[in-house]
C-alpha positions as CSV (number, residue, x, y, z in Angstrom):
1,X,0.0,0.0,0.0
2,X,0.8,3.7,-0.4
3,X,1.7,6.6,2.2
4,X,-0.3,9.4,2.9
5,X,0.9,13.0,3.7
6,X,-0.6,16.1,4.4
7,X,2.0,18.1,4.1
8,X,2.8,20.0,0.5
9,X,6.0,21.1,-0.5
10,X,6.5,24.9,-0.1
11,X,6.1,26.9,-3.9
12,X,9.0,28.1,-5.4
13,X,7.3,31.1,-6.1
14,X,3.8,33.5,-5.5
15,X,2.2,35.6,-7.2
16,X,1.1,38.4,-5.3
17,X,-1.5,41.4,-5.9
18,X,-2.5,44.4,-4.5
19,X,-4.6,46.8,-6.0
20,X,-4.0,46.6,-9.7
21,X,-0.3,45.5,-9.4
22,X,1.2,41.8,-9.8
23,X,4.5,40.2,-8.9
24,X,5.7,37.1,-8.8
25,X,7.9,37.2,-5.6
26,X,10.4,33.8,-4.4
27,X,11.4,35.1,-1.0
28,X,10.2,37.4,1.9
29,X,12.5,39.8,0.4
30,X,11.0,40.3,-3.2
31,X,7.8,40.4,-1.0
32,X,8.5,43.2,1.0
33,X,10.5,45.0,-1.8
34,X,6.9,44.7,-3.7
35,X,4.9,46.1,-0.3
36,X,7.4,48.7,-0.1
37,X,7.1,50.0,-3.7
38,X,2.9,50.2,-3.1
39,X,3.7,52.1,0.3
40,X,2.6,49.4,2.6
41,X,5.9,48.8,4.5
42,X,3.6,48.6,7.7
43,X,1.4,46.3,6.5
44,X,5.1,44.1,5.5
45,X,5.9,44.2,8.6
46,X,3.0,43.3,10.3
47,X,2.5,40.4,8.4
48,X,6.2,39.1,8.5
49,X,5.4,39.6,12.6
50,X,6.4,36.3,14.1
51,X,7.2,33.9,11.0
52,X,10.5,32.4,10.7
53,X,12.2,34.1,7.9
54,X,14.5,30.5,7.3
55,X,11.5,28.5,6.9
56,X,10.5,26.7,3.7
57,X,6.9,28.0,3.8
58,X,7.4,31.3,5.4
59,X,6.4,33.0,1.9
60,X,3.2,30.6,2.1
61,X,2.5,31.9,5.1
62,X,3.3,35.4,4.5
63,X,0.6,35.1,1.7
64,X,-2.0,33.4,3.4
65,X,-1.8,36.4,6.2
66,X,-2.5,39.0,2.9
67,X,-5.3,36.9,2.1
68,X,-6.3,37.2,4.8
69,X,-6.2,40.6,5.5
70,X,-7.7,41.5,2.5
71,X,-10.6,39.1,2.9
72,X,-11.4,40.7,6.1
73,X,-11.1,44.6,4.9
């Protein structure tokens, strides 16, 4: 029989949008450079509050707390 794992393998890469601008970012870096260049360096760093910078799926995490912000405003 097979094995079964919930776990997914971090993405290279995400897209990332806010207002009518795009980017494909594949680190915290690119992402922040992005937030920084729509004038949302607070909003960069309140999101980066708290995740581990080395970890594989900090940029998964760091978009699913956009997401979520922007599904709650």
């Amino acid at each position: 029989m097979g094995s079964f794992s919930r776990t997914t393998p971090a993405p290279a890469s995400l897209r990332l949008v806010i207002g009518t601008e795009d980017r494909e970012v594949a680190s915290l870096d690119e992402a922040m450079g992005f937030l920084h260049e729509q004038d949302a360096d607070a909003l960069g760093e309140f999101l980066l509050s708290g995740l581990d910078a080395d970890a594989p799926e900090a940029l998964f995490a760091f978009r699913n707390r956009l997401e979520m912000m922007r599904a709650a405003l």
